[in-house]
N, C-alpha and C positions, 0 to 999 in steps of 0.2 A: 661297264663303262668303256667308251672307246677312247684310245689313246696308243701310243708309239712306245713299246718296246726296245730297250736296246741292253746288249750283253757283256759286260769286260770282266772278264778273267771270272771269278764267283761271286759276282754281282751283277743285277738285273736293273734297272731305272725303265719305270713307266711314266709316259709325259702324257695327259690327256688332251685331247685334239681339243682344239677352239670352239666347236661344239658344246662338246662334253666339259670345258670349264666356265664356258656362259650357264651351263644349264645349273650346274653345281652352284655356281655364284648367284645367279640373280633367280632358280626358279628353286631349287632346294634349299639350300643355305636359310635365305628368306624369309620360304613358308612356313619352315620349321623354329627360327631364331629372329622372327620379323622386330623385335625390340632389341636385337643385340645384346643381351644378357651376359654381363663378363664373367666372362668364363665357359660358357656355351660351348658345346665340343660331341665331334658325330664322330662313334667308332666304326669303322670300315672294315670289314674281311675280305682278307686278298689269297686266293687260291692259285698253286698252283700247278692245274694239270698233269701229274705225271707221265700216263699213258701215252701223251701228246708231245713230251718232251723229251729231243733224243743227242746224245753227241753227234756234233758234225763231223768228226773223223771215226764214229763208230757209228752206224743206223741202229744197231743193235741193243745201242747203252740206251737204256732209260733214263730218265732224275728217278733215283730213290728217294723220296721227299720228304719221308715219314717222319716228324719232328715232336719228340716229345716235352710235354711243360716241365719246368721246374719252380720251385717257390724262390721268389726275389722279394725280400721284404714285404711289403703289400700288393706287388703284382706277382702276376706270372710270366715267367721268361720262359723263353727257348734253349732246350742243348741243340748246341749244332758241331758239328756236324750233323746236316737230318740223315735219316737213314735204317732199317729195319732189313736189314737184308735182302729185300725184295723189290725188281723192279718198278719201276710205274705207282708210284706212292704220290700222294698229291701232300705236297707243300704248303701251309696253312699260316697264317699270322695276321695279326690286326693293325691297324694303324689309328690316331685321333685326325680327324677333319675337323676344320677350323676357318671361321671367316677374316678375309683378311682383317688390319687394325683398321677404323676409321680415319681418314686421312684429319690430320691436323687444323685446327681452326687458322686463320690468316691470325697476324700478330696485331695486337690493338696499333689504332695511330697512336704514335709517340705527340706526350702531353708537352706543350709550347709553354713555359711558364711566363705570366702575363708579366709586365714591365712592370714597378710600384716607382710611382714618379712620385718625387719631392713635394710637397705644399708648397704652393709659388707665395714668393715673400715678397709685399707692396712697398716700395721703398717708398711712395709718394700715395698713400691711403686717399679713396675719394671719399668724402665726408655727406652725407644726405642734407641739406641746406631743411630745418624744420620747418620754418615759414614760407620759402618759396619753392621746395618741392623738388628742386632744382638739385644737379649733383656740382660740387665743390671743393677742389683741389687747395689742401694747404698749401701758402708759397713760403719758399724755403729762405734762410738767410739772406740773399742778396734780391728778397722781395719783387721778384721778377714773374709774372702773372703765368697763367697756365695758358694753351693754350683752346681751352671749353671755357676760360673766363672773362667777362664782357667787361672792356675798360670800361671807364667812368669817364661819362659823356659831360663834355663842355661848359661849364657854365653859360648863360645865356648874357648876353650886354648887358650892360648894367645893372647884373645883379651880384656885383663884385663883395656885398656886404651879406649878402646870404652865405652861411657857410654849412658845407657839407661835408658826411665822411668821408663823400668818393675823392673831397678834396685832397685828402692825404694820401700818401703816396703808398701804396702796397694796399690802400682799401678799395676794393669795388662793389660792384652792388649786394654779391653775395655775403663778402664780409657787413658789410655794412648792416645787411638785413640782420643776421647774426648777434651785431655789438647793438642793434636800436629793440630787438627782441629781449636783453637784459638792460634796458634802459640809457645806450651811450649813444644818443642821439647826431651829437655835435661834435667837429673837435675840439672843442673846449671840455665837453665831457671826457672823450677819449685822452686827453693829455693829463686830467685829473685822475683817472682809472691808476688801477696799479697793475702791473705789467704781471703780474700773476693770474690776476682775473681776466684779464683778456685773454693769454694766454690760454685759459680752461674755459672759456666762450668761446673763442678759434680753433680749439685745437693742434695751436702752434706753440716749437721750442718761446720759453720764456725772453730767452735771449731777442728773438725775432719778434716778439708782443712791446721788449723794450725801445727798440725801433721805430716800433709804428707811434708808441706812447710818445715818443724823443720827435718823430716826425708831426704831428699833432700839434704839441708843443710851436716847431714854424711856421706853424700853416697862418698864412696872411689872417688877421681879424676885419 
């Protein structure tokens, strides 16, 4: 395999040229471990030349390179100094090849945790009006109409003797419909009612049913 040699003091470092670590990485490495299998692992033998290898302040020295094993637990090691008294001895050892680690996955997006918003509280509930289908806002103690509720229209000229519920004050048509659906037709009816019942036929504080009872009660005959 081709690569760059370099020498310090009794040590050698082999770099393999760009070539030669494309070929290793992407055509052997690969074809041999093409599922990445952990733990996967190529032994290499590395030779070195004795014959060919000389001191540069002596032409004459050889590497004596002759290296014998020893037993190291479950491998085999090296004595070194190498050496057998003999010039020009080739130099012998193994190494493990390895593919690099697979590079790291990106990190998940970071989970946003949703809002948990409150149950909106109606302070003013709309009530489904059963007879006219119509939606209907309770009015509150000081009997002041909503704005979605249609005053009560005019009596007509002389029909001063007719009486009606829109006549009363805080009834309009949808109340009205409400109290003539359990039988309070009139306000004569509605002043005789008891402020509890009307109350639980409106849907309004008793207090406020007393009211409309107490207002019933003046409405011109």
């Amino acid at each position: 395999m081709y690569g760059t040699v370099t020498v310090a003091e009794t040590g050698a470092q082999w770099v393999p040229t760009v070539l030669c670590r494309r070929w290793l990485q992407s055509a052997l490495l690969q074809r041999l471990d093409p599922n990445r299998i952990p733990g996967f692992r190529l032994l290499v033998e590395v030779v070195l030349k004795g014959r060919f290898i000389w001191s540069a302040e002596d032409p004459g020295l050889f590497l004596d390179g002759e290296a014998f094993g020893r037993p190291r637990r479950t491998e085999v090691a090296l004595s070194l100094p190498s050496g057998d008294g003999r010039r020009g001895g080739d130099f012998e050892t193994w190494f493990w090849l390895v593919q690099d680690p697979p590079p790291l996955p990106p990190p998940p997006n970071p989970v946003i945790p949703t809002p948990v918003l409150p149950n909106p509280v109606l302070t003013n509930p709309v009530i489904l009006n059963p007879i006219l289908g119509q939606p209907v806002r309770p009015l509150g103690p000081g009997l002041a109409p909503e704005a979605d509720e249609e005053p009560a229209a005019p009596a007509p000229a002389g029909s001063a003797g007719a009486q009606r519920l829109t006549d009363v004050k805080g009834i309009g048509r949808a109340r009205a419909a409400l109290l003539a659906g359990k039988g309070i037709n009139t306000p004569a009816d509605l002043a005789a009612a008891e402020p509890a019942r009307v109350a639980e036929i409106l849907g309004i504080p008793e207090e406020t049913a007393r009211t409309l009872v107490e207002g019933a009660k003046g409405t011109p005959g």
